[in-house]
C-alpha positions in Angstrom: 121.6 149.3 149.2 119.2 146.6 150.1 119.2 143.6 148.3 116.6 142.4 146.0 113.4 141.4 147.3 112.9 138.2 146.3 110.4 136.9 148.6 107.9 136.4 145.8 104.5 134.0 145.7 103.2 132.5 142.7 99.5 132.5 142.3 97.0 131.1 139.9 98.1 131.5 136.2 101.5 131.2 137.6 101.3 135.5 138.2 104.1 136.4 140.5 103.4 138.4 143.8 105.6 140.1 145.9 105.0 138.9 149.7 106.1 143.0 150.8 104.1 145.4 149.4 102.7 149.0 150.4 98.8 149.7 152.1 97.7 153.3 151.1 95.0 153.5 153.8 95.8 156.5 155.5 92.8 158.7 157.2 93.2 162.4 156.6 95.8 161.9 154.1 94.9 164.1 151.2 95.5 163.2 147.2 98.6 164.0 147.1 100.3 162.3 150.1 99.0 159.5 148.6 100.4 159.8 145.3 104.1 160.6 146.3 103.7 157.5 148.6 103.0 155.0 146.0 105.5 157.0 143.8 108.3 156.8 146.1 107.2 153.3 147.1 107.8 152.2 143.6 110.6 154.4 142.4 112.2 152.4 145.8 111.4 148.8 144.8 107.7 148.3 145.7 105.9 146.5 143.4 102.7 145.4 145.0 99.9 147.9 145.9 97.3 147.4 148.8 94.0 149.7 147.3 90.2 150.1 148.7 87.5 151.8 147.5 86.9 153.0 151.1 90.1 154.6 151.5 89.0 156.7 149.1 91.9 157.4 147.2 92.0 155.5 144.2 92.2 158.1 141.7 95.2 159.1 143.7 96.9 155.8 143.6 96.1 155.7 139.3 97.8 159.1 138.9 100.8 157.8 140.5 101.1 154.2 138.6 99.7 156.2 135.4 102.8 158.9 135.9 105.4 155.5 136.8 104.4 154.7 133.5 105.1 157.7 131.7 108.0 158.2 133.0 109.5 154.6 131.8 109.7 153.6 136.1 107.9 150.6 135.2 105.1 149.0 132.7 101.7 147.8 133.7 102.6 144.0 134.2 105.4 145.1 136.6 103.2 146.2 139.4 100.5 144.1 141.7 97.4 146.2 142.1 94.8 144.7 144.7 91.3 146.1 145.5 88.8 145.2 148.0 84.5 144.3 147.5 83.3 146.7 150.1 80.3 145.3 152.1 77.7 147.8 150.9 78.3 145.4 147.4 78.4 142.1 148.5 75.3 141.3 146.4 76.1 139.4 143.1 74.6 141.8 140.9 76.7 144.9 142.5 80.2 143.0 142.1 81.1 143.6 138.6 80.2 146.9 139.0 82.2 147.9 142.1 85.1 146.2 140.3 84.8 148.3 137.2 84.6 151.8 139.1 87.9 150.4 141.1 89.3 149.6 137.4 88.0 153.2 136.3 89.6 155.2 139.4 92.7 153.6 139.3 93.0 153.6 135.2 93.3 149.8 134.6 92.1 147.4 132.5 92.6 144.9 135.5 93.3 143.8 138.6 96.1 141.5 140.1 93.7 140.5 143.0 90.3 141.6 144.2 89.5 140.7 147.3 86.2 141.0 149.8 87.3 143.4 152.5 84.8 141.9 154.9 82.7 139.2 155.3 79.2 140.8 156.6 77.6 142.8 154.1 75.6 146.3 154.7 72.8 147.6 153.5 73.2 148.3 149.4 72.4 151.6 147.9 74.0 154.2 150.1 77.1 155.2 151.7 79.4 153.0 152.5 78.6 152.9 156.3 74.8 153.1 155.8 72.3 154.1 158.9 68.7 154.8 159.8 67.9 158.2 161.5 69.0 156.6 164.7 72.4 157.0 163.3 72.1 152.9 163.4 74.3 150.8 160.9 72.2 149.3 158.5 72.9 145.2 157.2 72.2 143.3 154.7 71.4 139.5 154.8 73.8 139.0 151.3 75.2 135.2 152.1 79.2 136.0 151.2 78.9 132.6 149.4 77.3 134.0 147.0 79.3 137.0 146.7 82.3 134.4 145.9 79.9 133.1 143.0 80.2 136.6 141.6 83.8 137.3 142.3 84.3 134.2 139.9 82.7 135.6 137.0 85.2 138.5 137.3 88.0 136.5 136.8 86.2 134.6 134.2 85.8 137.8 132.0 89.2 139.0 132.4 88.7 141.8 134.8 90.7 140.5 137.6 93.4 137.5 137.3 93.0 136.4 141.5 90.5 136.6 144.2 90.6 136.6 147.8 89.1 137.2 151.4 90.3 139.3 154.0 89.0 139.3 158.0 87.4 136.0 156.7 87.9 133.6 160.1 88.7 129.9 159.5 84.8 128.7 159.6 84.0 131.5 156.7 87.0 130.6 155.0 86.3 126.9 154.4 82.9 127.6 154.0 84.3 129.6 150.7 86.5 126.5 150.0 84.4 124.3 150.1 82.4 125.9 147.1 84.8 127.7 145.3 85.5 126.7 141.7 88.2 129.5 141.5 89.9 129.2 144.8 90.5 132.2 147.4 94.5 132.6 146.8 95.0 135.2 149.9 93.2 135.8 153.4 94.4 139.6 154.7 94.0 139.7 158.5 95.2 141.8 161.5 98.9 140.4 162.3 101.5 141.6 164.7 103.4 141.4 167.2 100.8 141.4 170.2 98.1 139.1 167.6 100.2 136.1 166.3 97.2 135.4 164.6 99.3 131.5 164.2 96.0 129.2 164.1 94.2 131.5 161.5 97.9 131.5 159.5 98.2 128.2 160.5 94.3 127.1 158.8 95.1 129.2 155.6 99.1 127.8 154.9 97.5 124.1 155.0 94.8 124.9 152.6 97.0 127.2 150.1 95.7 130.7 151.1 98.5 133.3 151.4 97.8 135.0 154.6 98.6 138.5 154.5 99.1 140.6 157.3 97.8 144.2 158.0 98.6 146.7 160.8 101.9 144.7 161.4 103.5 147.6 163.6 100.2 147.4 165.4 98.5 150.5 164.5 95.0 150.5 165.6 92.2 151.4 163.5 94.1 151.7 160.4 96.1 154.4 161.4 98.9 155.2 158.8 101.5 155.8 161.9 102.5 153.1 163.9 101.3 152.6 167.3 104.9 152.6 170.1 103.2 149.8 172.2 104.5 147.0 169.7 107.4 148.4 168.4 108.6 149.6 171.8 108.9 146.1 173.0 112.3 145.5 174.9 113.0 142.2 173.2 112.1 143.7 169.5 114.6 146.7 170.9 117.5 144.7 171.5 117.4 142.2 168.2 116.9 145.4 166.5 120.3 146.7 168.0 122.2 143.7 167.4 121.2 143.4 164.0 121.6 147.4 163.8 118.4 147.3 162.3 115.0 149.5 162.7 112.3 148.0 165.4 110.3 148.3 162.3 112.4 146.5 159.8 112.8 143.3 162.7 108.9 143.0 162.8 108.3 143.0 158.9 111.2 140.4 158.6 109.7 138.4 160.9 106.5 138.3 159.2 107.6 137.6 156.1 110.2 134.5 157.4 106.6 133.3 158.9 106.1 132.9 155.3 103.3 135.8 155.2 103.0 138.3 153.0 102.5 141.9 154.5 101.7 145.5 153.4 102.8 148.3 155.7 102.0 151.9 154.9 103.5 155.2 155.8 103.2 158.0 154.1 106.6 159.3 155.2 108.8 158.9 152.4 112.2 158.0 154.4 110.1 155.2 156.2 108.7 154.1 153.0 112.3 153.3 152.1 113.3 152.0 155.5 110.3 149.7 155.3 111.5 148.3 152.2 115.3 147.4 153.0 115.0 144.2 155.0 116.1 141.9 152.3 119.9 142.1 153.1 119.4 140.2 156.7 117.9 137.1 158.6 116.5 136.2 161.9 117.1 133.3 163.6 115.2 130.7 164.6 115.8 132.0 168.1 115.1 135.4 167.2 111.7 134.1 165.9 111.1 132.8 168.7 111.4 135.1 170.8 109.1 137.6 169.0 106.2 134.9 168.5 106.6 134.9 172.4 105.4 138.7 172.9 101.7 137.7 171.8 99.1 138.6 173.8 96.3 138.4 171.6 95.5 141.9 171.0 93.0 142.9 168.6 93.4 146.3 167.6 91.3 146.2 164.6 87.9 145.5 166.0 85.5 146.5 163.6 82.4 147.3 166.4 80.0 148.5 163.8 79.8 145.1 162.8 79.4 143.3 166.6 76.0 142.3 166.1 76.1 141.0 162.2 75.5 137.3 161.4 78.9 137.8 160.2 80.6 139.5 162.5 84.2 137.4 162.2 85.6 138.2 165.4 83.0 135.9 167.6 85.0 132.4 166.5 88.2 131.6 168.4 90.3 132.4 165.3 
């Protein structure tokens, strides 16, 4: 049996997060795939839940935690619940109310963490990838700045106890920084194997931002299987043999000895579990090493819809 996790960070208000936790993204995944994920996630140690409105599946995820509850697995203030501001409410006056259907679908009074999935906003109103009849996406000029503002006075009424950013680059970040009166705690980005992602990790560990990584096994576009490229690497291979560990297993404990925390998903219960036993082993400097050294920087997460947005993250360096 795997030991206990006990790399843990400790956020504003001195709340406790786990740095593993589980994403439930998962396109084509029906209800109840995702509710025996996060069950058997958290019946299996999990105790920090990566949720989105646009993965459409937060009444899912509830059902699960409300059942965990029931059923005496855990109580409310044993589990991390995050949710995302999806761009289509990056206006101020939308924010509070994106945040209360979130609260509503997954059947909480609050959130750990809320976090702005994106930092270009679309057009307000619609769906959440909005276009003309030219089937072009539609934007919106909202300043994320001010979005933060509104994000604030969420915490302030109790409805969410951290904020953060995620895709945020180091520019967009500071820019929050620099006029935050409740500072950003976490910024999620791409992080793998073949996209180090160090400067950006780098930028956020000086400046107190948990960076979180997503699509650690590589998997492009969100995909809720793994991609083979990264974990097929020879050098992953052979440190996974001699520590008769899982290719998968190496790469998570080598993000989280970067001191990062990460949140793979599968919906496959056995690698649910696998995921989650990495606690009773080390890498070694060496070892480290010798992973940081497969970058290539590969983005795999590209997010084109957005390519021509004010916005648009991807443009800077890092």
């Amino acid at each position: 049996m795997a030991k206990e996790n006990k790399f843990v960070f400790t956020l504003r208000g001195g709340l406790k997060m786990p740095a593993l936790g589980l994403g439930t993204y998962g396109p084509g995944q029906g209800d109840e795939d995702v509710f025996n994920a996060v069950h058997t996630a958290v019946k299996n140690g999990y105790r920090l839940l990566d949720c989105a409105p646009i993965y459409r599946n937060e009444r899912a995820v509830g059902s699960a935690i409300k059942k965990l509850i029931i059923e005496g697995t855990i109580q409310r203030e044993d589990i991390f619940v995050c949710s995302k501001l999806w761009n289509s409410c990056h206006r101020p006056d939308l924010v509070r109310d994106s945040l209360k259907k979130s609260l509503d679908d997954l059947g909480l009074k609050y959130l750990d963490l809320y976090i702005i999935h994106w930092p270009y906003a679309l057009q307000e109103g619609g769906d959440f990838i909005p276009t003309d009849e030219n089937g072009k996406v539609l934007y919106s000029d909202v300043d994320y700045v001010d979005t933060w503002k509104a994000l604030e006075d969420c915490v302030d009424e109790g409805l969410v106890r951290n904020i953060g950013v995620s895709n945020f680059n180091c520019r967009q970040l500071k820019r929050v920084l620099d006029i935050a009166r409740i500072k950003p705690q976490i910024n999620q980005a791409e992080c793998h194997l073949h996209l180090s992602n160090e400067k950006l990790a780098n930028y956020c560990q000086e400046n107190g931002v948990i960076f979180q990584s997503y699509s650690p096994f590589g998997s492009p576009g969100h995909k809720s299987e793994p991609s083979p490229t990264c974990l097929a690497e020879p050098t992953l291979l052979e440190i996974a043999k001699v520590k008769n560990k899982t290719p998968a297993q190496i790469t998570l404990r080598f993000l989280l000895q970067r001191g990062f925390s990460v949140v793979p998903k599968s919906f496959t219960s056995s690698r649910i579990i696998e995921n989650y036993k990495i606690f009773d082993f080390e890498l070694s400097d060496s070892e480290i090493k010798q992973l940081l050294d497969l970058n290539k920087n590969i983005r795999l997460n590209t997010e084109d819809i957005a390519k021509e947005h004010k916005d648009y993250p991807f443009n800077d360096p890092f």
